[in-house]
N, C-alpha and C positions, 0 to 999 in steps of 0.2 A: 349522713351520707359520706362515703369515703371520697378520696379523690377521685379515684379509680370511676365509678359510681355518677360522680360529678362531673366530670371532664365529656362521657359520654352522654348523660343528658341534655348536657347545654353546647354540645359540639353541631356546629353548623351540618344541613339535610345536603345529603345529595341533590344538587337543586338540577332544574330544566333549562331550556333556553328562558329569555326574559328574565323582566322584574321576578322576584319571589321574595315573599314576608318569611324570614327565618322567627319571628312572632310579628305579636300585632303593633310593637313599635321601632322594630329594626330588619330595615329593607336589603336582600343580598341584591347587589347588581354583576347578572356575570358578564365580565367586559372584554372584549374582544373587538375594537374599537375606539370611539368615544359616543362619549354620557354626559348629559349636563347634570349636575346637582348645586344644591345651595350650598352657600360658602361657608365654611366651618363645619362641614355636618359628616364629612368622615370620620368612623370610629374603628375603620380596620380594615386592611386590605391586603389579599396574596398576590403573588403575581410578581408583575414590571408593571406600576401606574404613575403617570406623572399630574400633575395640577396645575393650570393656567388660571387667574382670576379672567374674567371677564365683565369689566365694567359696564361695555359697548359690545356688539356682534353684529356680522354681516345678517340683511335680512331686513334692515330697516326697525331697528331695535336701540336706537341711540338713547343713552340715560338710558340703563334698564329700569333702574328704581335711586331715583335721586339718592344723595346721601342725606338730604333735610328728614326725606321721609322711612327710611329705611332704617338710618343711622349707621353704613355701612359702606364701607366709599365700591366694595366690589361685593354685591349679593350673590351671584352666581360664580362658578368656576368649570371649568370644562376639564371632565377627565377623561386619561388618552391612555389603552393600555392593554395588555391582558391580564385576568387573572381574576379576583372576586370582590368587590367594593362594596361594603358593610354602610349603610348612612342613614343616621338618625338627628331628630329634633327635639331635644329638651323632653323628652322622654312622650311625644305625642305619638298617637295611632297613627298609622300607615296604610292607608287607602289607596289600591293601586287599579287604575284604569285605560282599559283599551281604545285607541281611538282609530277610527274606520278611516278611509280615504275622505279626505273635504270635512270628516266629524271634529266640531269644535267646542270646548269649556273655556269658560272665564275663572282664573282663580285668583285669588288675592294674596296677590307678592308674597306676603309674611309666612303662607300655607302649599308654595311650591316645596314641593323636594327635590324631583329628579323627572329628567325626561329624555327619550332618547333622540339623538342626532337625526334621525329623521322626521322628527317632531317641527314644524314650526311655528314659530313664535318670535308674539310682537307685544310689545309695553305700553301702555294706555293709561292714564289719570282718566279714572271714569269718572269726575264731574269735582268743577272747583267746592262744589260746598261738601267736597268730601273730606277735605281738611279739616272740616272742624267737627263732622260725623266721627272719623277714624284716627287723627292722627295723618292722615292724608292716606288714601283708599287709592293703591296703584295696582293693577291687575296686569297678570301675562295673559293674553292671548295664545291656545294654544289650540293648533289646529293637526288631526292625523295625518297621514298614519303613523302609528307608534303609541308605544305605554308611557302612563305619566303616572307619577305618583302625588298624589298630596298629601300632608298632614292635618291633622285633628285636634282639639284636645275631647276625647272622651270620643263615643261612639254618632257618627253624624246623621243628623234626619233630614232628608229630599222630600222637599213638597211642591205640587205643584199650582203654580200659578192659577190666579190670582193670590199674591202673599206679601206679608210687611214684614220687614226683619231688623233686625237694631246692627248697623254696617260693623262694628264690633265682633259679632256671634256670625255672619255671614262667610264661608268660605269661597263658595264659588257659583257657578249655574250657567245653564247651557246657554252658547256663544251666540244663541238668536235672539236669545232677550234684551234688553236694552232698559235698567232700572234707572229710575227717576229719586230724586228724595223729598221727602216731605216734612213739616216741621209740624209739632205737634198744637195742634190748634184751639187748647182750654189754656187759658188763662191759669198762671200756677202762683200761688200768691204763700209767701214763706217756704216751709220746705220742698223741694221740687221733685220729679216723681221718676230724672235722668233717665228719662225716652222724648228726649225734644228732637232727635231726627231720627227719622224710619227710613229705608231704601223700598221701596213701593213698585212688585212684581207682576206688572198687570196680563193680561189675555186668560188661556187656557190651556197651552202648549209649553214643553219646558220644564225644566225643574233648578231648584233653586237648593242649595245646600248649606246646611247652617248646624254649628257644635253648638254644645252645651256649656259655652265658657265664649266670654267676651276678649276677647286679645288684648293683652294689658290688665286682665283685672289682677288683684294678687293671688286670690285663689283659681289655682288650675283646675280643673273636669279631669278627672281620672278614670 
């Protein structure tokens, strides 16, 4: 392939208003405004954009995501600006969804990307034995209207409640549910079988979303 050849195949789409996936792991944001996205996850932007970290925001959002758990003293940042903001995660798919007025998802901190200013959101430790489930399991609360995007690793499957999931492999699920954890109740005696805590999906209503790859393992889901 020539340059020539090059340059137009992989040159950004005329996009629409909103979110739009220029592929399936780098999300264009066109901004005329501000946008929240995860901290570090710009890879390229036209325009006039500036960056704010946001440790804290108004909204009742104090501690977004601790730095014990996060490992990041500011996980989010707020961009402000015109022009077109490129933002990606460690080479994960990019799932981008709309949310209705009062429509709410639970997602889990490490798997936000970006969400727009009319979005609100609030920070929640969904439950103390989630530290030793996940590394410590901190979810945003995110409520419409507005698009939100998340990330993946690999392509993601929604099931619906009743479901058990390993908090690892769990991305997100809708903001009515309320998971409990459960430890696994056979006696493991020498090598152990590392599904001693499950997150436990109960009713009939809901959906609950979970990758192909446990957060932290060494190998990725591609």
């Amino acid at each position: 392939m020539d340059l020539d050849a090059f340059t137009r195949s992989n040159a950004p789409e005329d996009g629409e208003d909103g979110f739009q996936k220029e592929n399936n792991r780098l999300l264009d944001v066109p901004l005329d405004g501000t946008v929240m996205v995860k901290a570090g996850s710009m890879v390229a932007y036209t325009g006039d954009v500036t960056f704010t970290g946001k440790s804290s925001a108004e909204g009742g959002i104090t501690g977004f995501v601790k730095e014990a758990v996060s490992g990041e003293g500011t996980p989010i940042m707020e961009a402000t600006g015109n022009g077109h903001l490129y933002v990606a995660e460690q080479s994960k798919k990019v799932q981008v969804l709309s949310l209705d007025e009062g429509e709410g998802i639970s997602v889990n901190g490490d798997d936000v990307l970006a969400f727009e200013s009319s979005v609100n959101y609030e920070i929640n430790t969904v439950s103390s034995i989630s530290g030793m489930a996940a590394g410590g399991l901190t979810n945003v609360y995110l409520t419409g209207p507005g698009e939100v995007a998340i990330s993946t690793h690999g392509d993601p499957l929604v099931i619906t409640p009743p479901v058990y999931t390993d908090p690892d492999a769990t991305v997100a699920w809708s903001a009515d549910l309320s998971p409990s954890f459960e430890t696994n109740k056979t006696l493991e005696i020498g090598q152990t079988s590392g599904e001693g805590i499950q997150m436990a999906f109960t009713g009939s209503e809901g959906f609950v979303v979970v990758q192909p790859n446990e957060e932290g393992s060494v190998t990725q889901a591609q």
